[in-house]
Residue, then its C-alpha position, 0 to 999 in steps of 0.5 A: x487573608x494573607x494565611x489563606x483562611x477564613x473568619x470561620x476557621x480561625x473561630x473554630x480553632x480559637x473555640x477549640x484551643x480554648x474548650x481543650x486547656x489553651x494547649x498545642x496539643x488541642x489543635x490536633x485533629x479529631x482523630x477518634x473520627x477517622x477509620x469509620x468506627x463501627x462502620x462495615x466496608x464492602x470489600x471491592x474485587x480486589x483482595x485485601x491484605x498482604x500477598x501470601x508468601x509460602x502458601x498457595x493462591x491468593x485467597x478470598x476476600x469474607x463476604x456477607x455470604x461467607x460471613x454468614x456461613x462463619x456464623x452457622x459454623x460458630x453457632x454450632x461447633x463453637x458456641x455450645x457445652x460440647x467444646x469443640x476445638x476452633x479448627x474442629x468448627x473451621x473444617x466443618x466450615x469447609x464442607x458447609x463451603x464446598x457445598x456451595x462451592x464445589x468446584x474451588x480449589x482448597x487454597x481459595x477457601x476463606x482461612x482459619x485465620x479469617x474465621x477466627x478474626x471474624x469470631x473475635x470480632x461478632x462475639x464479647x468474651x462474656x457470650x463466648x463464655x456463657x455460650x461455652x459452659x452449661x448454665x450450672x457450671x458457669x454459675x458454680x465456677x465461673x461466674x463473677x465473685x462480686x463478694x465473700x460468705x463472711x460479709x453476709x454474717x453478722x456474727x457467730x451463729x448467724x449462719x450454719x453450713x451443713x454438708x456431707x462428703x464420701x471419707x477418701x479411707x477404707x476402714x474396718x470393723x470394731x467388732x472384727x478388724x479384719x472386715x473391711x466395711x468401707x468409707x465412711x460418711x462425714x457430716x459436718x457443720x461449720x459457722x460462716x462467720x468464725x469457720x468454727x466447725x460446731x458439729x460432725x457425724x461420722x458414720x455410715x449412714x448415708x446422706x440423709x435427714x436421719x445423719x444431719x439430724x445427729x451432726x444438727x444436734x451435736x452443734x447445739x449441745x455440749x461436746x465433752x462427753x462426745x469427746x469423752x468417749x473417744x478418750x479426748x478429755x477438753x473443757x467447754x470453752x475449748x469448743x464452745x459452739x452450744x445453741x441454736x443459729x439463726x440460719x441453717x444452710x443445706x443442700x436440698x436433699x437432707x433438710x428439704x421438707x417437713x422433718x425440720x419444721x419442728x426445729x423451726x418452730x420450736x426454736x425459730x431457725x431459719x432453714x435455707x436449702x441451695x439451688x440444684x447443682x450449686x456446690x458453691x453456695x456453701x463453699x465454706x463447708x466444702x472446702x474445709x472437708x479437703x483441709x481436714x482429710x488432709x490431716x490423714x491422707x498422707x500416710x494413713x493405710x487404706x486412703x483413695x488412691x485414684x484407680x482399684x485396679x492393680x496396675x504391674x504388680x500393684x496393690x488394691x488400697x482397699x485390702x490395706x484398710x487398718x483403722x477401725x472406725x472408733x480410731x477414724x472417729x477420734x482422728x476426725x475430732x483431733x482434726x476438728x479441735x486442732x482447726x477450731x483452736x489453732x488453724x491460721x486462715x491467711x485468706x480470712x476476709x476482715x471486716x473493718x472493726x477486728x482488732x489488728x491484734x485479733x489472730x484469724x484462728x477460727x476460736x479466736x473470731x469465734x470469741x471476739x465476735x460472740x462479745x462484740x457481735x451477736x452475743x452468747x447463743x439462744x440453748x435449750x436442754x439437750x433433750x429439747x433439742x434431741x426431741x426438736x430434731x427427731x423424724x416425724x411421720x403420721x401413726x393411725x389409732x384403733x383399739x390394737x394401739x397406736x401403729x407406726x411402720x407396723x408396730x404397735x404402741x399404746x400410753x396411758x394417756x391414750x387408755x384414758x381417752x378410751x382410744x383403746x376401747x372396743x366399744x363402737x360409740x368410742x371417738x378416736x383420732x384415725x392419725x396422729x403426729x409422732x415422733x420416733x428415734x430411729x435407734x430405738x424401736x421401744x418408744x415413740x412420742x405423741x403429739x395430742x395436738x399438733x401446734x402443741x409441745x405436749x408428748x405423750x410418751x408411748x411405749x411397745x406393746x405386747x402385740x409387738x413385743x418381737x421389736x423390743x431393743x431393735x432399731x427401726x432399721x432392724x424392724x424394717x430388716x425384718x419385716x422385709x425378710x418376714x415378707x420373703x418368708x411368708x410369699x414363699x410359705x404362701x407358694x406352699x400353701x397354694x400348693x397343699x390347699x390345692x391338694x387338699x381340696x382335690x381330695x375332699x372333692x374326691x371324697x365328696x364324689x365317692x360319698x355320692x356314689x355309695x350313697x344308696x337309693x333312698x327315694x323309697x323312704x319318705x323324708x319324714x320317716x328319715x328325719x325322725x329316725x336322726x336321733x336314734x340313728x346319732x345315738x347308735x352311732x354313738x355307741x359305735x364311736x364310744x365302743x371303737x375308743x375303747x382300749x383293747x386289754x391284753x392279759x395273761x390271766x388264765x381262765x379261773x374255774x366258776x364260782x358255784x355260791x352255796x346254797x341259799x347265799x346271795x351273791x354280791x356284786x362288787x363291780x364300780x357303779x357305771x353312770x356313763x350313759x347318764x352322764x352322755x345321754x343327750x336329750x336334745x335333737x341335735x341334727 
């Protein structure tokens, strides 16, 4: 009584001095309470904030309406992939006020200030961002990392990346190093748990099926001979990536579809294909086409500088193109062998179990995770391998042979079948699945049954002979040119065949006018004067074919016999009107 209070407060503090650690400290007041968190105010007539000091007016205080005209200015201007700049949205704020406030003067419109803390205020930092960036983007370069690729790899082989990028180099011909043939494309495949790059192409087959097909098999096979012919002379276990992974990672374009189902099925390889526009899926190769064109770009001649255009007095960096692309080839696997077997990856995520001691060197992880991981890679023979990844199309079969793109091709299994036979009671298949090597036209390969590994091996044809050793991009080449040659020979045709019928019509209308009056004659009596009309005619056509003799033998007095001495003949016996007589009435 004497503090003035009563049982109940002292309860309360009591209760909260000991829920609260019996400190002073825990008889403050709740001061979290205070300042009505979350809670909007009504601002009053009067204006809040401090006085302006050097700008003019007093200003406005942000009401319901003009929060609701900051909102429709930052959803339009601000919140969008256009990227608008906020005093950009604060001025289109303006107009939008003025409409609805025509008459009040510039200074008592709400600031940029006020908008922009009302911005800060109604949107999370997450919203703005998302609502900034399309949806792609944000998902491929600003979205939160919450792992790494190698954390998903249990060890080498698990997962292959397969990517291919434009070489930033000019270069020139093998056969003339004076044509400049352009740049270069660079398939490469790389491991996701050791970055041991297993495979490449280099050539200028643009992204397809046709150049990861080659880059694919040259990861699951030997690369000595590869390296051989470049004058790279290395062992096996110098770049030991033979054998089929467990998956394949590839953008949609080059592995989507039904091409790699062989590879699939065959060898059980998982194929996995990116989202649209996700660069990022497979960052791993991505980033390691910058590390290896590093090697070069320095100081090789003809590298992408930026622009073609020859600013004061510059140079076009394509005319400076020098390497051909057997010397670019040999430089791309120096690079590859140098990162495979020396690269020092200082940001190469561990896992717990690496030794301390083991270098990040993609090599080194290559080995260790091969005995301590997964173990060695499931192979195969390299044309098993070769055959698994060549294209397939569907070929039709007729008694012509087994045509693909045109060209025809026959076996001897098929001849044994009696698919090439003429007869009508054969049974053939109308289509078949082959499989064709687009470097080599001669021969393709049959497949009598689709979920068989059974080949036939089908060679050209005499029908198709004008193919032999070409590539099925020259047959394609000239069956396009064929096209051309035979639409303009049609044009003449067309032309000529007019002329032609012209004339014969001609013709027909002067028989009819000189044709005589035969209305007289009776029909029979013309009818069956047919065969001695057709062998007086011919007697006409047999005496115009005969040769016209010139001579200078001069006229010879006669011969008078003596009397009573017959005279011989010694003319050759002419048997010609028995040889053509025709007994036949041939109308």
């Amino acid at each position: 009584a004497n503090h003035k209070t009563t049982k109940q407060t002292l309860y309360r503090l009591i209760r909260q001095y000991w829920q609260r650690g019996q400190i002073v400290n825990a008889l403050l007041p709740d001061y979290k309470n205070s300042g009505a968190k979350g809670k909007k105010r009504t601002p009053g007539k009067t204006k809040l904030g401090r006085p302006r000091k050097y700008d003019p007016g007093s200003g406005v205080n942000v009401d319901e309406f003009i929060e609701k005209l900051f909102r429709i200015a930052i959803q339009k201007y601000l919140l969008t992939e256009k990227g608008y700049s906020f005093p950009y949205a604060h001025r289109r704020f303006k107009d939008m006020y003025e409409t609805y406030f025509p008459d009040v003067p510039e200074a008592e419109i709400p600031t940029n200030w006020q908008m922009k803390h009302f911005y800060q205020r109604e949107y999370t930092q997450v919203e703005k961002i998302k609502s900034r960036a399309s949806q792609n983007a944000y998902n491929k370069d600003i979205r939160p990392l919450t792992g790494t690729a190698t954390m998903h790899a249990l060890g080498p082989g698990s997962r292959f990346e397969i990517d291919a990028t434009i070489a930033d180099i000019y270069v020139v011909s093998d056969v003339n190093r004076s044509w400049i043939v352009g740049r270069p494309v660079v398939y490469i495949v790389i491991d996701v748990f050791s970055r041991l790059i297993v495979g490449c192409y280099i050539g200028f087959e643009n992204p397809s099926y046709v150049a990861a097909m080659q880059a694919l098999q040259v990861a699951m096979t030997d690369k000595v001979e590869l390296c051989r012919q470049y004058g790279i002379e290395i062992e096996s276990q110098d770049w030991p990536a033979i054998g089929f992974p467990d998956a394949i990672l590839a953008d949609r374009g080059e592995l989507l579809g039904y091409q790699i189902e062989s590879l699939e099925k065959s060898f059980s390889v998982r194929i996995e294909n990116t989202p649209p526009f996700r660069g990022d899926a497979k960052g791993i190769v991505e980033r390691n086409f910058k590390t290896l064109q590093a090697d070069f770009t320095p100081f090789a001649p003809g590298v992408v500088t930026g622009t073609t255009v020859k600013k004061r007095g510059g140079k076009d960096y394509r005319l400076d193109a020098k390497l051909s692309i057997s010397d670019f080839k040999e430089i791309i696997l120096s690079s590859i062998l140098y990162h495979n077997q020396y690269h020092v990856m200082k940001t190469y995520d561990r896992s717990a179990d690496m030794p301390v001691d083991l270098p990040s060197v993609p090599l080194e992880l290559w080995n260790w995770g091969i005995q301590h991981r997964t173990g060695r890679l499931r192979s195969a023979p390299e044309e098993a391998v070769r055959l698994s990844l060549l294209p397939r199309a569907d070929a039709t079969v007729s008694d012509l042979g087994i045509c693909i793109f045109g060209i025809y091709y026959t076996c001897q299994e098929a001849i044994v079948e009696g698919w090439m036979h003429r007869a009508q009671e054969v049974t053939r298949p109308q289509k078949v699945l082959v499989a064709y090597d687009p470097n080599l036209a001669d021969e393709i390969y049959l497949f009598p049954s689709r979920n068989s590994a059974e080949r036939w091996v089908c060679k050209l044809s005499g029908r198709s002979r004008e193919f032999v050793n070409c590539t099925f991009w020259e047959v394609w080449q000239r069956q396009e040119q064929k096209k051309f040659t035979h639409a303009e020979s049609k044009v003449r045709a067309d032309k000529h065949k007019r002329k032609h019928e012209q004339r014969v019509i001609d013709k027909i209308r002067q028989a009819e006018k000189l044709s005589p009056d035969t209305s007289s004659i009776p029909n029979t009596e013309r009818i069956s004067e047919i065969r001695s009309n057709r062998k007086a005619e011919l007697q006409n056509e047999r005496n115009s074919r005969k040769p016209k003799i010139q001579t200078d033998v001069k006229d010879t007095a006669d011969i008078i016999p003596l009397h009573g001495v017959p005279e011989e003949d010694y003319d050759y016996p002419s048997y010609v009107d028995e040889l053509f007589d025709d007994e036949d009435d041939n109308e």
